[in-house]
N, C-alpha and C positions, 0 to 999 in steps of 0.2 A: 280667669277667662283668657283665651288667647287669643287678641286682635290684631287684624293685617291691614298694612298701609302698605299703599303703590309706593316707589320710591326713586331718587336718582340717583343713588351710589349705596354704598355699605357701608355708611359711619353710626349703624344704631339707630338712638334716639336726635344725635345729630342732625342725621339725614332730611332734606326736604321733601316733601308729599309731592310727588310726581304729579303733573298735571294732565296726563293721559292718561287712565287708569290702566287701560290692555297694552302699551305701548313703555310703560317704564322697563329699566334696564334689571331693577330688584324688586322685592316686597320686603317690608320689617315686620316680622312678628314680634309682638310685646307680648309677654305672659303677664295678666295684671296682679294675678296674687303671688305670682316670685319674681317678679320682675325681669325674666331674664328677655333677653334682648334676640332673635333668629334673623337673618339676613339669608336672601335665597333668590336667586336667580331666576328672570321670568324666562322661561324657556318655551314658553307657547309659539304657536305659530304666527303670532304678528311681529316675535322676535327671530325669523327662522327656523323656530322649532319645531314640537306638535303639539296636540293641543288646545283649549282655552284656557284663559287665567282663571275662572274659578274653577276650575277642574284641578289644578296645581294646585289653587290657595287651599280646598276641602282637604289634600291630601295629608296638608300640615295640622289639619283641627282646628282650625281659626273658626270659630264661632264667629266673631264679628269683621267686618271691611269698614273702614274710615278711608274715603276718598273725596277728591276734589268733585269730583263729579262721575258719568258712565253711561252710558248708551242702555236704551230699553231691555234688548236681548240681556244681558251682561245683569241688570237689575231682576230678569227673571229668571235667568242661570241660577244666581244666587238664590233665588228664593226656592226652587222646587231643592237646591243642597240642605236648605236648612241653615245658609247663612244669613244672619244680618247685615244691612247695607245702613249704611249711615253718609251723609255727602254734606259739604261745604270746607270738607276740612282745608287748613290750609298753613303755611309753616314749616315748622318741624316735625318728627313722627312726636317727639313730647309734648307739640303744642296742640299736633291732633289727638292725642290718646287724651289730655287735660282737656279740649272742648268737648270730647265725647263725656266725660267723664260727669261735666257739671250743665249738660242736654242743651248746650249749644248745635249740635249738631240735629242736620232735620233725618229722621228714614228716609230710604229712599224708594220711590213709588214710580208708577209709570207716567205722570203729570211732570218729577222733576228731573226724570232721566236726559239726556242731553237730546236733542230733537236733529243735531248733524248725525247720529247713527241708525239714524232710522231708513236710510236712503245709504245702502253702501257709495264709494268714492266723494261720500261729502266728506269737510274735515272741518277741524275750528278755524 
């Protein structure tokens, strides 16, 4: 299964889970049954690009998001993709892929979505 974590740089499983979900500078993909590791640049339009972030993260096959948290829009993005959202993660991408792994981590619904995105120019 291929899961993606926000991220702040390109060191892999290294890396620590971005605390903006739309606004980090990467995403890590972990493949879980080969392990291999994918670093990939968020190129959306909240980095100057174009775009949303789950519109990039679908194109990579990521089945599942491990994030700190995300804004309502962004949790129903995800859902009509057909991706999983999972939130509290926090660490490293190895420390979020191992809370995911043993259901520390909660889904994520419109109840835990971040309540500053719901009103554009709010922020944390």
């Amino acid at each position: 299964m291929k899961v993606c974590i926000p991220t702040m740089g390109n060191r892999g499983i290294k890396e620590y889970v971005g605390e903006h979900f739309g606004r980090v500078p990467t995403y890590t993909l972990v493949d879980t049954k080969t392990n291999e590791v994918t670093v990939i640049d968020n190129t959306s339009e909240h980095t100057g690009g174009q775009g949303y972030p789950p519109d990039i993260i679908a194109r990579t096959g990521a089945e599942v998001m491990l994030c700190g948290g995300l804004g309502r829009r962004a949790v129903g993005m995800f859902e009509e993709l057909g991706i999983m959202v999972y939130v509290g993660a926090t660490g490293t991408v190895k420390d979020a892929v191992q809370m995911w792994k043993i259901g520390k981590l909660q889904p994520a619904t419109d109840e835990n979505a971040c309540r500053q995105h719901a009103f554009r120019g709010e922020r944390h």
